[in-house]
C-alpha positions as CSV (number, residue, x, y, z in Angstrom):
1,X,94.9,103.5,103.5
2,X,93.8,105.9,100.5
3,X,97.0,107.4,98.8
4,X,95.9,109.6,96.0
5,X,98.6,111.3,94.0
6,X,97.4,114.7,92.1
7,X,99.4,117.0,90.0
8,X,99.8,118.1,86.3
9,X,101.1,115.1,83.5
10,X,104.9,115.3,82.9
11,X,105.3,115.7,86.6
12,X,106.6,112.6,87.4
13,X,103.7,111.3,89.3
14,X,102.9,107.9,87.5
15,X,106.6,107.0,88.5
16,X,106.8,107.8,91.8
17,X,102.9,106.1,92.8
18,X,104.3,103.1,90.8
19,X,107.2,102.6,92.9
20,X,104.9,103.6,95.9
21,X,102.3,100.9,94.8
22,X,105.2,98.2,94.4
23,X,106.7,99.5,97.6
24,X,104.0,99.4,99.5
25,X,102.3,95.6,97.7
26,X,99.0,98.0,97.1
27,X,96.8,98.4,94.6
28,X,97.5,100.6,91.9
29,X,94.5,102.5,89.7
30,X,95.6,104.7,87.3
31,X,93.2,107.3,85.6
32,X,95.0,107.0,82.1
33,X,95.0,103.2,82.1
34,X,91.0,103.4,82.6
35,X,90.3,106.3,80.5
36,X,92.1,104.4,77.2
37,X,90.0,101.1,77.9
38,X,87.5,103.4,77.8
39,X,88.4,105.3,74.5
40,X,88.9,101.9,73.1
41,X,85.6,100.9,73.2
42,X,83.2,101.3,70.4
43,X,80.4,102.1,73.4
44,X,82.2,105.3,73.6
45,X,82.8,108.6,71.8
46,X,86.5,109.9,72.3
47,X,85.4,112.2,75.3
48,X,84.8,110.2,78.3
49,X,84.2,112.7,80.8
50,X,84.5,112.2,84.5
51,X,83.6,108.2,83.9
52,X,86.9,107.6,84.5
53,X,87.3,108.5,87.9
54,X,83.7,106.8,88.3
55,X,85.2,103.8,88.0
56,X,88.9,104.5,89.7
57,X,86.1,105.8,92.8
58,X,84.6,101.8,92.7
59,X,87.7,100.0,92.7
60,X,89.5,102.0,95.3
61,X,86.5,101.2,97.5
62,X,86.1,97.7,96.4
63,X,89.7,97.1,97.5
64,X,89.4,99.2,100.7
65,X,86.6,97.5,101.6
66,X,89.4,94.3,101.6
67,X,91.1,96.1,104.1
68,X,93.8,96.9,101.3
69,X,96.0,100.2,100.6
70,X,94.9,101.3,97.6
71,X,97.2,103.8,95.3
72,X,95.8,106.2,92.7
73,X,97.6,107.5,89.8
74,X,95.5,110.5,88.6
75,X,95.5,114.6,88.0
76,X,92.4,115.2,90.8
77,X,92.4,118.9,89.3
78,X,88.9,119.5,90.9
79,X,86.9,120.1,94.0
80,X,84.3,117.6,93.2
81,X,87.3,114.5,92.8
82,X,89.2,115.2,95.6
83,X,85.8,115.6,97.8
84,X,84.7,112.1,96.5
85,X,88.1,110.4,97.7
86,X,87.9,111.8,101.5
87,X,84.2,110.4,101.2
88,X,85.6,107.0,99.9
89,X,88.4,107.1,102.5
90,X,85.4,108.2,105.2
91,X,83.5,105.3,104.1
92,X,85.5,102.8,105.0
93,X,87.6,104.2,107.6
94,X,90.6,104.5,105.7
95,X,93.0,107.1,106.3
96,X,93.3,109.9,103.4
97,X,97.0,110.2,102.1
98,X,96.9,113.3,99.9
99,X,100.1,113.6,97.6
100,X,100.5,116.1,95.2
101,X,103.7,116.0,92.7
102,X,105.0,119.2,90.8
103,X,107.7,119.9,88.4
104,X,108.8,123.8,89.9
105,X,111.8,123.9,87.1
106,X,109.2,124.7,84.0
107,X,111.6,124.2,81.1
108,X,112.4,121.0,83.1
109,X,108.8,119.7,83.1
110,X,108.2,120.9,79.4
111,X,111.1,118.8,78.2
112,X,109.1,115.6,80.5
113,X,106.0,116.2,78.3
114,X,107.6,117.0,75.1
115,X,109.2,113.6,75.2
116,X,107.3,111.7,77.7
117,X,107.2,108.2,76.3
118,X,103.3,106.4,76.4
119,X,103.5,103.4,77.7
120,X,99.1,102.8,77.3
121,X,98.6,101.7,74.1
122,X,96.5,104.0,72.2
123,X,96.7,106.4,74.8
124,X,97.6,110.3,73.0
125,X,100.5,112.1,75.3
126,X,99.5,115.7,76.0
127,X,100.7,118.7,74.4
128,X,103.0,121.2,76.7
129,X,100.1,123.7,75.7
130,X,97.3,121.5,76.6
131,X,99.4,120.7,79.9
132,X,99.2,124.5,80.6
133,X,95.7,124.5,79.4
134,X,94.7,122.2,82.2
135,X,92.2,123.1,84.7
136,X,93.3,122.9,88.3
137,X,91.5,124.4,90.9
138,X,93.0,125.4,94.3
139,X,93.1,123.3,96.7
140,X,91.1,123.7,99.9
141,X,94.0,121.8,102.0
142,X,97.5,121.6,101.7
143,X,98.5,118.0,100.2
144,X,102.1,116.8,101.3
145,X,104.0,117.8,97.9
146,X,107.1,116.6,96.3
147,X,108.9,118.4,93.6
148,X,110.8,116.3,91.0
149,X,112.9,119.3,89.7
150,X,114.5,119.0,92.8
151,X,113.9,115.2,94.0
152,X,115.4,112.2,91.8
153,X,112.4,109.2,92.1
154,X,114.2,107.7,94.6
155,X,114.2,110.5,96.6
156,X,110.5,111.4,96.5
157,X,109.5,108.1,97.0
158,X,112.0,108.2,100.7
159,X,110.7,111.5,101.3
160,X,107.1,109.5,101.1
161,X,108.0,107.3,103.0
162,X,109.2,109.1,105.6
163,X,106.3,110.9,105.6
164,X,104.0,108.2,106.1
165,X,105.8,106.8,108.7
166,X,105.6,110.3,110.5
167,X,101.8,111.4,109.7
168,X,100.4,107.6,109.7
169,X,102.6,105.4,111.4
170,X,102.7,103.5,108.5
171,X,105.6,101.4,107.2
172,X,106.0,99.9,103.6
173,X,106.2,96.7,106.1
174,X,102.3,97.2,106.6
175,X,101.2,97.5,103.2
């Protein structure tokens, strides 16, 4: 199984696909955690580009092709990336868990990214103004969404859950 969570930074998402992840004994790729080692190298100028999900695309497949569940940890604000997953998922007969996790309570999520604490070395936090800079194009389906203005961690990660077991017959047991 392919879980990819989407959504904005400051949303809560790196939280919730970590306890997913740790629920679930998958493999967790995050987008920021690739991106620094990228920006870290001296092979690279600052502006990685789309190599980021590149390489998140490779392991994901890599570790479906072990017959694992693989959680990613990434905005997926375009077309083009959420296109490559379903192929990945496709590819190796994986079912496609889309997730998307928003923040509906706006002075609520600016407060998250004014004071988000980085916990990747190295790694710059956004701005609230480069947060509602972001490009994010619509979607072309409807991803099952949580909304932390309104869910604790604990309860999006149930509402997950309970979703999964629903949509997938999937239990955290099967992970």
């Amino acid at each position: 199984m392919l879980i990819v969570f989407s959504g904005l930074p400051g949303t809560g998402k790196t939280t919730i696909a970590k306890g997913l992840a740790a629920t679930l004994g998958a493999v967790y790729v995050r987008i920021d955690t690739i991106e620094q080692a990228l920006r870290d190298s001296p092979d690279f100028a600052r502006d990685v580009g789309r190599t980021g999900y590149l390489i998140a695309y490779g392991l994901a497949a890599s570790n479906l092709d072990l017959g694992g569940t693989v959680v990613v940890d990434c905005v997926n604000p375009v077309l083009e990336s959420r296109r490559e997953w379903s192929a990945i998922s496709s590819r190796f007969g994986a079912p496609l868990v889309n997730l998307q996790v928003i923040c509906s309570d706006r002075t609520e999520h600016r407060r998250r990214v004014e004071t988000r604490q980085v916990d990747i070395p190295g790694l710059t936090p956004p701005t609230w103004q480069s947060v509602l800079n972001h490009e994010y194009e619509s979607r072309d389906t409807d991803p099952f969404t949580v909304d932390t203005a309104l869910n604790s961690p604990a309860q999006a990660l149930a509402a997950i859950a309970d979703y999964l077991k629903r949509s997938y017959l999937f239990t955290p047991e099967q992970g």
